[in-house]
C-alpha positions in Angstrom: 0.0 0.0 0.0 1.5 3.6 -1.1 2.5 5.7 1.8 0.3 8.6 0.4 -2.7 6.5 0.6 -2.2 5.5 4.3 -1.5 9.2 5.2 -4.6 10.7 3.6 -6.2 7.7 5.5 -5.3 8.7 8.8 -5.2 12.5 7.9 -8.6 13.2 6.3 -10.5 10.5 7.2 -9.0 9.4 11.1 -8.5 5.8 10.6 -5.2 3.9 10.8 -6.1 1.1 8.9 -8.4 0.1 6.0 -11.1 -2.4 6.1 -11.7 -5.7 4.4 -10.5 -5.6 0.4 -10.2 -1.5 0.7 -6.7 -1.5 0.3 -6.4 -3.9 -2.5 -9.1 -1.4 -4.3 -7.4 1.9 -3.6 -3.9 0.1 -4.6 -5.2 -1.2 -7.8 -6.9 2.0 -9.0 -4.1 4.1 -8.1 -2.0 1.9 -9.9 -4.3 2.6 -13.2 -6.1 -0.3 -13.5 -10.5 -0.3 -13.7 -12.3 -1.6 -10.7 -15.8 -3.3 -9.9 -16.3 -2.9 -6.5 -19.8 -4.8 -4.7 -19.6 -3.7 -1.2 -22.5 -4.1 1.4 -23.5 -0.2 2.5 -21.8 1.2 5.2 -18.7 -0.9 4.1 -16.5 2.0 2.9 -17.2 2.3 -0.9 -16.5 5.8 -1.2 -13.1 5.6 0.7 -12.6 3.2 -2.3 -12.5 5.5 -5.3 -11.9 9.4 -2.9 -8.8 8.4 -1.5 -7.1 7.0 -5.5 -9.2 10.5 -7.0 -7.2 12.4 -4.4 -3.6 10.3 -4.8 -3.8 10.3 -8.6 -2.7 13.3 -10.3 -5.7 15.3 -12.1 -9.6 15.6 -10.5 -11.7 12.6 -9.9 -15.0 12.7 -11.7 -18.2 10.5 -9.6 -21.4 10.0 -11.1 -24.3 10.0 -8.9 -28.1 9.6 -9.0 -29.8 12.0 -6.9 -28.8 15.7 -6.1 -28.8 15.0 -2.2 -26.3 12.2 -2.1 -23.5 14.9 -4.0 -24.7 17.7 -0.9 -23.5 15.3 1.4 -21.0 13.7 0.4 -19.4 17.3 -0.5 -20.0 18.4 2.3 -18.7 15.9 4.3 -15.5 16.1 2.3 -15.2 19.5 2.4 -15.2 19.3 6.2 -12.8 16.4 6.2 -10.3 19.5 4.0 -10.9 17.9 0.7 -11.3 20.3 -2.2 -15.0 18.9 -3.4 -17.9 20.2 -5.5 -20.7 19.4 -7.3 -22.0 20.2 -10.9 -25.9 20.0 -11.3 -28.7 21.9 -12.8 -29.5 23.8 -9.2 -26.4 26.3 -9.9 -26.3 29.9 -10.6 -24.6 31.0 -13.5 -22.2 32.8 -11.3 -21.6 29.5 -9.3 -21.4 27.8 -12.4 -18.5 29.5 -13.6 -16.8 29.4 -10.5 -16.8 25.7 -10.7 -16.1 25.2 -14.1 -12.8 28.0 -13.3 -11.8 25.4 -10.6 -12.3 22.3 -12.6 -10.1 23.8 -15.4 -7.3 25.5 -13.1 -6.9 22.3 -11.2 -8.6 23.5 -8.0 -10.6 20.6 -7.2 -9.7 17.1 -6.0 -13.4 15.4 -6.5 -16.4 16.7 -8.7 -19.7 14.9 -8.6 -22.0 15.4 -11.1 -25.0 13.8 -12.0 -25.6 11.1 -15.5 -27.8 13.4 -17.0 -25.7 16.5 -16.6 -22.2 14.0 -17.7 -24.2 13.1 -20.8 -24.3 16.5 -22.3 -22.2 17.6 -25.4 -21.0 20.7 -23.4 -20.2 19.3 -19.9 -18.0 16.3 -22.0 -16.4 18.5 -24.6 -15.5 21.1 -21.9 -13.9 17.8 -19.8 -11.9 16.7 -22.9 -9.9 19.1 -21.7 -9.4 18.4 -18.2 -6.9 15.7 -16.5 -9.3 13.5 -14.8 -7.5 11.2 -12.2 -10.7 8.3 -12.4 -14.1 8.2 -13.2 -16.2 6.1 -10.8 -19.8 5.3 -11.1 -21.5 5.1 -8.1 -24.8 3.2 -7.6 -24.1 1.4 -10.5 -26.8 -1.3 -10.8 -28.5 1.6 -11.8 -27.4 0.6 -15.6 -28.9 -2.7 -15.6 -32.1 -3.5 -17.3 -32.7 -6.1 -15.4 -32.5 -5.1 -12.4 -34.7 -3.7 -9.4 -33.8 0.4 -10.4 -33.1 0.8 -13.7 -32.4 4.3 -15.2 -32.1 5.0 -18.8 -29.2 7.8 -18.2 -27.2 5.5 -16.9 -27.7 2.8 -19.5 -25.8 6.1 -21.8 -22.4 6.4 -19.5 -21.1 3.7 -21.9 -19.9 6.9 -23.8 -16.9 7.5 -21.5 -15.9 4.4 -22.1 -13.8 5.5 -25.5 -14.1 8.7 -24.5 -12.0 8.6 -22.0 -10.2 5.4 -22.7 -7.0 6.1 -21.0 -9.0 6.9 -17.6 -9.0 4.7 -14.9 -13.2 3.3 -14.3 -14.9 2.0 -11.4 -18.2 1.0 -10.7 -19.3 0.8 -7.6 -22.7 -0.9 -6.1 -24.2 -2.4 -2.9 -27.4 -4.2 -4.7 -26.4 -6.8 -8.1 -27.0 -10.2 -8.4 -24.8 -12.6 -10.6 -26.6 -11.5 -14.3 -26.8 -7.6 -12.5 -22.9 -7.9 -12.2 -22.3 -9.6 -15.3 -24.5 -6.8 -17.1 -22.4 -4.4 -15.4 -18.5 -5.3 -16.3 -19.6 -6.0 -20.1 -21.1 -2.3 -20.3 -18.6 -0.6 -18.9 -16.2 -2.6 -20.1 -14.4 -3.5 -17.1 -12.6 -7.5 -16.7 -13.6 -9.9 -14.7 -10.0 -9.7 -13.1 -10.8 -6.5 -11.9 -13.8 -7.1 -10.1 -13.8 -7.1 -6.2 -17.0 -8.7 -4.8 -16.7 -7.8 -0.6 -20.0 -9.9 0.1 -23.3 -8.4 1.0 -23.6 -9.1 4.6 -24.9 -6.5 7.2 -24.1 -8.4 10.7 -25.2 -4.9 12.6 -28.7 -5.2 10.9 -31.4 -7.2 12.6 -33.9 -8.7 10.3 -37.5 -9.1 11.4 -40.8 -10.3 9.8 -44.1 -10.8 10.4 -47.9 -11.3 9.2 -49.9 -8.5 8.9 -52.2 -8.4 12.2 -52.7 -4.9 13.0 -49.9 -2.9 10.9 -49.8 0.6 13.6 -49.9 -1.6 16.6 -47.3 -3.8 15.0 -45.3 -0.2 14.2 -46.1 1.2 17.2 -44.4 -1.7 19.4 -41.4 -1.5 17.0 -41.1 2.2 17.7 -41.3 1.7 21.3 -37.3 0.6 21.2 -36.3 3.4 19.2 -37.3 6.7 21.1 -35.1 9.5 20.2 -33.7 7.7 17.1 -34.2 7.9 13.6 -35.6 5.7 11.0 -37.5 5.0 7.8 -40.8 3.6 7.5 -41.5 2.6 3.9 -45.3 2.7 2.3 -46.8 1.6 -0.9 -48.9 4.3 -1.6 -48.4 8.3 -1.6 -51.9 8.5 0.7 -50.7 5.7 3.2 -47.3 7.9 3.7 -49.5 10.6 4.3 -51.4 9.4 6.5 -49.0 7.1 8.5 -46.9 10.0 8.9 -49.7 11.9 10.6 -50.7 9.3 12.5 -47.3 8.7 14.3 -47.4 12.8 14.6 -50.2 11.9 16.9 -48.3 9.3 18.9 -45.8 11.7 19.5 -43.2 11.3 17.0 -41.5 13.8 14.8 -42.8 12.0 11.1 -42.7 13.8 7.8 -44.1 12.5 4.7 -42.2 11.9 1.4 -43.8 10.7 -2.0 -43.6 11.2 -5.6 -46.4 13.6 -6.2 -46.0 16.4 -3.2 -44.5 19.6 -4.1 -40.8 20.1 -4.8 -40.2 22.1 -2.5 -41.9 20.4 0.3 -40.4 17.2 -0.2 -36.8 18.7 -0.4 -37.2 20.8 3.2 -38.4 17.5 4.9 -35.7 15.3 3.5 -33.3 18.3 4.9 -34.8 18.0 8.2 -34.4 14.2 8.2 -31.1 14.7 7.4 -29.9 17.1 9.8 -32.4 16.0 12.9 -31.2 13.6 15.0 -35.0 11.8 16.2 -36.9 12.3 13.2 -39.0 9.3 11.5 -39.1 9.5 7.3 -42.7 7.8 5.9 -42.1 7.4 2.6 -42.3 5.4 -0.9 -39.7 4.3 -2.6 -39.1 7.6 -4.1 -37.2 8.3 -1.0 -33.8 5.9 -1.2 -31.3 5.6 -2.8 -28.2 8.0 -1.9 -29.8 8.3 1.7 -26.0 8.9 3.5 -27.2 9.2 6.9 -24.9 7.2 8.6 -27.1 7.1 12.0 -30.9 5.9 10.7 -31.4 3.0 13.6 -34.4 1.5 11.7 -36.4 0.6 8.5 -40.0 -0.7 8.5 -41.8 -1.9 6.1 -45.7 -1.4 6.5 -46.5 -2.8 2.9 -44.4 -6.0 1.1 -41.4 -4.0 -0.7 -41.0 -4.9 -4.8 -38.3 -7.7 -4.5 -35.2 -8.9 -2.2 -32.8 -6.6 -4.2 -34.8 -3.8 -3.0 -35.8 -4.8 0.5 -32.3 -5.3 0.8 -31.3 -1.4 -0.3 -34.0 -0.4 1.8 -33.2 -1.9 4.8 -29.5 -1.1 4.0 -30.2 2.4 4.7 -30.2 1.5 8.4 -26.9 1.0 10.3 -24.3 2.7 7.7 -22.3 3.5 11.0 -22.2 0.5 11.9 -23.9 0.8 15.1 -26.6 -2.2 15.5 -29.9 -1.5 14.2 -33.4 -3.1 13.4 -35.6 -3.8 10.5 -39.2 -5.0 10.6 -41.2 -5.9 7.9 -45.2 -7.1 7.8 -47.0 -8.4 4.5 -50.0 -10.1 4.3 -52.3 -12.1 1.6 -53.4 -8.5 0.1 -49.4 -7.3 -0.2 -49.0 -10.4 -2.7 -51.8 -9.6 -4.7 -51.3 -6.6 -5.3 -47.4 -7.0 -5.9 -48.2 -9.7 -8.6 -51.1 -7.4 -9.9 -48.6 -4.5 -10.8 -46.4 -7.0 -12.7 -49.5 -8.3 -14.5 -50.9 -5.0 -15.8 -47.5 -3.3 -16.0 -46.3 -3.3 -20.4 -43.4 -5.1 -19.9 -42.7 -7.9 -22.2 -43.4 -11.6 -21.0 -39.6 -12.2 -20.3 -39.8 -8.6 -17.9 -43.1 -10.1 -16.3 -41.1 -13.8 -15.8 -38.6 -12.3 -14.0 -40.4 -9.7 -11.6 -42.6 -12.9 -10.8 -39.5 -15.0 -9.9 -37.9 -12.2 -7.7 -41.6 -12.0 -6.0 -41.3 -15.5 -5.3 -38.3 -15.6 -3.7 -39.1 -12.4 -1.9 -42.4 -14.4 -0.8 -39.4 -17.2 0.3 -37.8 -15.1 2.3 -40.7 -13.9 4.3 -42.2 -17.4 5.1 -39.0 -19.2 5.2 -38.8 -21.2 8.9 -34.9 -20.7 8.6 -32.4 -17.7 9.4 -33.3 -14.8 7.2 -29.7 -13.6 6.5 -28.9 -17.4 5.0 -32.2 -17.0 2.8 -31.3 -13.1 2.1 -27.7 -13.8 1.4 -28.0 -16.7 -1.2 -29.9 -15.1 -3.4 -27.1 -12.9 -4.2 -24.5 -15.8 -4.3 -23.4 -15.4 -0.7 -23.3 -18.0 1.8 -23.7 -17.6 5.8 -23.8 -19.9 8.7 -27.2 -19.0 11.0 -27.1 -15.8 12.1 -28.2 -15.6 15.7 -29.5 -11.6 14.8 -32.6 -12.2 13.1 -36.2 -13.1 14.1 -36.2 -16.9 12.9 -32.9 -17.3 14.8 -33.7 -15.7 18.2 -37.4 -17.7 17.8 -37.5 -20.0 15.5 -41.4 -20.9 14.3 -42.9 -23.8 15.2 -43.5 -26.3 12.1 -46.7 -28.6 11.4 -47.9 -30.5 8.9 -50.4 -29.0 6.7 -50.8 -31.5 4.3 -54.6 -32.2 5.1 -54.8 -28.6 5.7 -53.6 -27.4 2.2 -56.0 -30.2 0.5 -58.9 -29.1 2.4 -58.4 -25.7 1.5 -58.2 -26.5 -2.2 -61.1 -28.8 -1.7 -63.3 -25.6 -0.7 -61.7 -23.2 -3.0 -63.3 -25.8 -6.2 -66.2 -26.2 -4.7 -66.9 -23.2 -4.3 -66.4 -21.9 -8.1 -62.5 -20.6 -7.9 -64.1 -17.1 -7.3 -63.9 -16.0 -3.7 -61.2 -14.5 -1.8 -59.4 -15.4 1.4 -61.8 -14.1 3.7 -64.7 -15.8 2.3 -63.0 -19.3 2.1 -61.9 -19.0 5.4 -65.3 -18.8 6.7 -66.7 -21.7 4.2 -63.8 -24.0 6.2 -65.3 -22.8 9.5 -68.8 -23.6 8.9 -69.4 -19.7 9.6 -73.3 -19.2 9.1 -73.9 -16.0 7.7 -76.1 -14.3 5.0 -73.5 -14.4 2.0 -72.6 -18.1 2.4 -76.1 -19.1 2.7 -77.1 -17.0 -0.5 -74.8 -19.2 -2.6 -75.6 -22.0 -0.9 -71.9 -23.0 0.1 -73.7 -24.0 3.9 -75.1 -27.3 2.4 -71.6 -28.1 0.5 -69.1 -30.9 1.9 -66.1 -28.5 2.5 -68.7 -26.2 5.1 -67.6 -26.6 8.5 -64.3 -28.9 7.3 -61.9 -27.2 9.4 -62.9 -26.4 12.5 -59.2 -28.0 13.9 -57.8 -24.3 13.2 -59.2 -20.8 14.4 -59.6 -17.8 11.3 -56.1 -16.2 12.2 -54.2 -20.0 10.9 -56.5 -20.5 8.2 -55.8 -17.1 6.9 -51.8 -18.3 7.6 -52.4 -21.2 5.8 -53.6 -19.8 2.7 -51.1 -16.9 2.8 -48.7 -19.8 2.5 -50.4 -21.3 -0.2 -50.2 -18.5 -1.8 -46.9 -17.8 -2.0 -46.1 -21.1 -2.9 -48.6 -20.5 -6.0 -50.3 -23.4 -5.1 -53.3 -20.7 -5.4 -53.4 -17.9 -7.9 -55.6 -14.6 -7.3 -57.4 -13.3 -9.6 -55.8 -9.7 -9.5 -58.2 -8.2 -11.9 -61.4 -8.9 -10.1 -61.5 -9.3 -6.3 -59.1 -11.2 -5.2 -60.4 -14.4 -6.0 -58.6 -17.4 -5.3 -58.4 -20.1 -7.7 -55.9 -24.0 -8.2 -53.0 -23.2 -9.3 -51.3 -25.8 -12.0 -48.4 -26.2 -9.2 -51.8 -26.9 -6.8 -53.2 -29.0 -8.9 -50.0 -31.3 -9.2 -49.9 -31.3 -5.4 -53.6 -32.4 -5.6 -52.7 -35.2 -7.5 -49.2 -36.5 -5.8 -50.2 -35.2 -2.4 -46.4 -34.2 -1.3 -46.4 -33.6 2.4 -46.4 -30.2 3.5 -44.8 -28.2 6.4 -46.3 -25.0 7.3 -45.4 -22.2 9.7 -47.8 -22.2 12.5 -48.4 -18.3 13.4 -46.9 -17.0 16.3 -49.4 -15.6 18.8 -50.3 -11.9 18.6 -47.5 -10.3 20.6 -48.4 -9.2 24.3 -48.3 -5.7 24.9 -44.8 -4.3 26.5 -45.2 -1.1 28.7 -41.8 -1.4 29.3 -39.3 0.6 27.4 -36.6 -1.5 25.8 -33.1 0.3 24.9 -32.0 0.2 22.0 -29.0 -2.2 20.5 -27.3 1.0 19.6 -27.7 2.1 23.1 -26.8 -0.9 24.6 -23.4 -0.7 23.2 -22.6 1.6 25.5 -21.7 1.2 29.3 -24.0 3.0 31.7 -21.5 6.1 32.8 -20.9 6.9 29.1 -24.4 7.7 28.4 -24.8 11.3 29.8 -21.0 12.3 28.0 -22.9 11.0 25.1 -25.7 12.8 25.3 -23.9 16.1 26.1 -21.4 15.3 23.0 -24.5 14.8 20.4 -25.8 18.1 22.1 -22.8 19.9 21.0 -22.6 18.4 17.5 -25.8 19.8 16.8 -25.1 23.0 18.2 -22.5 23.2 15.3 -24.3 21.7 13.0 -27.0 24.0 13.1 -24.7 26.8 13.1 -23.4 25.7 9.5 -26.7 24.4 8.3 -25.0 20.7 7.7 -26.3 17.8 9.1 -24.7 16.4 12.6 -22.9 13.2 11.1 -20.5 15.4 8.8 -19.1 16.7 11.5 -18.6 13.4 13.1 -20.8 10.2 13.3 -22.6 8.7 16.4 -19.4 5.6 16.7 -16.9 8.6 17.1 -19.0 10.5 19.2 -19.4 6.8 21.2 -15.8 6.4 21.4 -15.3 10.2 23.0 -17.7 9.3 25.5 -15.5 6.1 26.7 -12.3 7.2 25.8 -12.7 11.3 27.3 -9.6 12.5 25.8 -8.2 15.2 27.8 -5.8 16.9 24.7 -5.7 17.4 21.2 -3.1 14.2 20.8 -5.4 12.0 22.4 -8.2 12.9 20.4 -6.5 13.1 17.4 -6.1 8.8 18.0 -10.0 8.1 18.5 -11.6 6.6 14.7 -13.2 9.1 12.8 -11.2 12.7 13.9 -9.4 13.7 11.2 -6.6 16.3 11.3 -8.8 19.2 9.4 -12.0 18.4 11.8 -9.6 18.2 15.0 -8.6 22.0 14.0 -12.3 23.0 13.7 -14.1 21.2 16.6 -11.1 19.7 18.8 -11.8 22.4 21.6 -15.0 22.6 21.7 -15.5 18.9 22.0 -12.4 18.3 24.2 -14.4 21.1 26.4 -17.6 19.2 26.9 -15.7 16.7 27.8 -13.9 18.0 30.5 -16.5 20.0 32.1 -18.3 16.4 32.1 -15.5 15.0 34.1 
């Protein structure tokens, strides 16, 4: 590893050693060569192509999606003393050509700019001219078209490739599967020896699912260990954001909305406040993701089933990037399937678009009903292996199997007998021997199925067919009303009569009225806590003074690491992870006061 490397390390970023395959990156991009780099968020990808932009001689150029991923990671690097900017459509001309002066009198170590703004004849004739020291494509599953977020514009960055031929490339990702990182390399025309796959696990992520019971008292309980902490809870729908977020406004927590279709404006001042509060809860769609570099969200729920794995795993990804332990929950139900398979049915893709989105539903639907660790399940499907994890909810209670054999027959049984036209609900009922006005109108009371089941209550019969569901041993008819109907895979079963092991669903959860801590707050000892406090109290102070968010100036592990450590002098401080020489200049004192009025 080059000296220069090490020292900008320690010097601009306050670590005195890299991570996991980050020095075999940064070596073999300074050296010149191209790099693939798939890298589990929070793993260190951007040390991966800043600290060769900054080595190499000329400016680093990074392509990046979204306009608030460049604000923060220029501000960050500005804070850390590196000379950064960003070139999007936002500027004034007078900023403009302030940049573009910069750019072309060698003044800057990193530009970001966005695909769309790269792409024009202008912006590339007027770099033509510039010595670039790498160009590295962030978030680059993004040029995939077969995977979970394509985007046109960066389908087009294949232009730099003879463009800039004598440019070192790297593309760098958190979210591709095998045919996603094949796609990748060919495009961008980067070899297979160049490729660095770090794995995608996230130990410090907790992974929890459950059935849809009651979704806000499901939330609400979830919240209960996260007081003070912030989070992202993911919706479906623009109204269910809405109204979620308003809802938890009511329980007492800072929420703001985020969708697709609110005013520009509005959506950009509550991302900002997300970003530089310390307590406050995001509800959004999936319009609100990807770039999201708070390093200090604790949690990500899920209130609806996300699209597939690839995506549930970005999602929850956003949780944790420091490190820290943090918790995912997730809760689907029969009507989360239905309408998941219904947007892939009415959506124009071709039939080989609709074949995959199926397959990744399925083995999202896998993942959620699986009776095994969740990490193994999650992990495999991107090629990566893991013993049990011990951190998920499968592991810390593992379900109780039973054979539903008899179960799943009976429930076909009813579902022919009764026309292959009702839903879940109805079926349920029919299996019960329910008497009520509807059954008796189509006279499913006098059929044999009518009272078959009385062995299991409504909540397992509604378990049972969610499972049969997404083992499409039942299809829905997503055009009508949900109706269920045999499935050819159900039919088979029919015939060979397989046996069958079912989850058996947990018991509706008893109420807690006690607090729990967090696992982020449980990493700390008990005397640290109020140091802590006092330290975060501080870094907000400054934050606010500078209108940045908190973690730029340093994140929650450093601020944990002040708290046990107390440094009493600049050399002491100047060894904790995470102070930099340029950030022990600005906040040294002020920080190194706190603490010693604490002790």
């Amino acid at each position: 590893m080059t000296v220069a490397a090490l020292d900008i390390l320690k010097t601009v970023y306050g670590y005195d050693a890299f991570r996991g395959p980050q020095a075999r990156i940064v070596e073999h991009v300074i050296a010149g060569n191209n790099a693939f780099v798939l890298m589990p968020t929070g793993g260190g990808k951007s040390v991966c192509y800043q600290i060769p932009a900054i080595v190499r001689p000329g400016m680093g150029l990074v392509v990046s999606p979204l306009l608030a991923l460049m604000a923060d990671q220029v501000a960050a690097l500005r804070q850390a003393g590196v000379r950064a900017a960003a070139l999007n459509s936002d500027l004034a001309p007078d900023e403009r050509r302030a940049l573009w002066n910069a750019v072309e009198t060698g003044a800057l170590d990193i530009l970001y700019v966005a695909p769309e703004t790269l792409l024009r004849p202008d912006v590339l004739e007027r770099l033509d001219g510039v010595k670039l020291s790498l160009i590295a494509i962030d978030e680059a599953h993004c040029l995939s078209q077969w995977g979970h977020d394509f985007r046109p514009s960066y389908r087009q960055l294949d232009a730099i490739v003879s463009r800039f031929a004598g440019t070192p490339r790297m593309a760098l990702t958190a979210t591709a599967d095998e045919p996603t990182r094949a796609e990748i390399l060919s495009h961008l025309a980067i070899a297979g020896n160049d490729a660095f796959v770090a794995g995608f696990d996230r130990p410090n992520i907790r992974y929890a699912i459950e059935e849809k019971d009651n979704p806000r008292a499901q939330l609400k309980e979830f919240l209960k260990r996260h007081k003070d902490e912030s989070g992202i809870v993911y919706c479906l729908s623009k109204r269910k954001t809405e109204e979620t977020a308003a809802w938890l406004r009511d329980q007492g927590y800072d929420a703001l909305a985020y969708h697709a279709g609110m005013d520009k404006a509005v959506r950009e001042a509550n991302q900002m406040r997300f970003q530089h509060g310390e307590a406050v809860i995001m509800v959004a769609t999936i319009a609100f993701g990807m770039g999201i570099d708070k390093p200090d969200v604790r949690f990500v729920a899920h209130i609806d089933l996300p699209g597939s794995i690839e995506a549930y795993y970005q999602e929850t990804g956003r949780a944790g990037r420091d490190g820290l332990p943090s918790d995912t929950l997730m809760l689907y139900g029969h009507d989360d399937i239905a309408l998941r398979s219904r947007f892939i049915e009415e959506s124009d893709a071709g039939d080989q678009r609709k074949r995959m989105e199926r397959q990744k539903l399925d083995a999202l639907l896998g993942l959620a009903e699986t009776a095994g660790c969740r990490r193994q399940v999650l992990l495999s499907y991107f090629g990566d292996r893991s013993q049990p994890c011990g951190n998920c909810d499968t592991c810390a209670e593992p379900p109780k199997l039973f054979d539903g054999t008899v179960a799943a027959q009976k429930a076909l049984s009813c579902i022919y007998r009764t026309g292959e036209r009702f839903g879940q609900a109805y079926i349920a009922d029919v299996l019960l021997g329910v008497e009520n006005d509807r059954i008796a109108q189509f006279g499913h009371d006098r059929i044999s199925t009518f009272g078959i089941g009385t062995e299991h209550d409504n909540r397992t019969w509604r378990a049972i067919l969610r499972q049969m569901i997404a083992l499409r041993l039942v299809d829905v008819d997503f055009a009508g009303h949900g109706g269920l109907s045999i499935s050819e895979t159900g039919r088979d079963f029919l015939r060979d009569k397989p046996t069958l092991m079912l989850r058996v669903p947990p018991a509706p959860r008893a109420r807690r009225d006690k607090v729990a801590r967090s696992a982020a707050q449980s990493t700390m000892a008990e005397g640290d806590r109020d140091l802590f406090q006092a330290l975060r109290q501080k870094r907000m102070e400054i934050a606010r003074a500078q209108n940045i968010p908190p973690y730029v100036i340093f994140h929650d592990k450093t601020l944990i690491e002040l708290a046990a450590v107390r440094p009493s002098s600049r050399d002491e401080m100047a060894n904790v992870p995470g102070v930099g020489e340029a950030k022990l200049d600005r906040y040294g004192p002020a920080f190194l006061l706190v603490i010693a009025e604490h002790v």
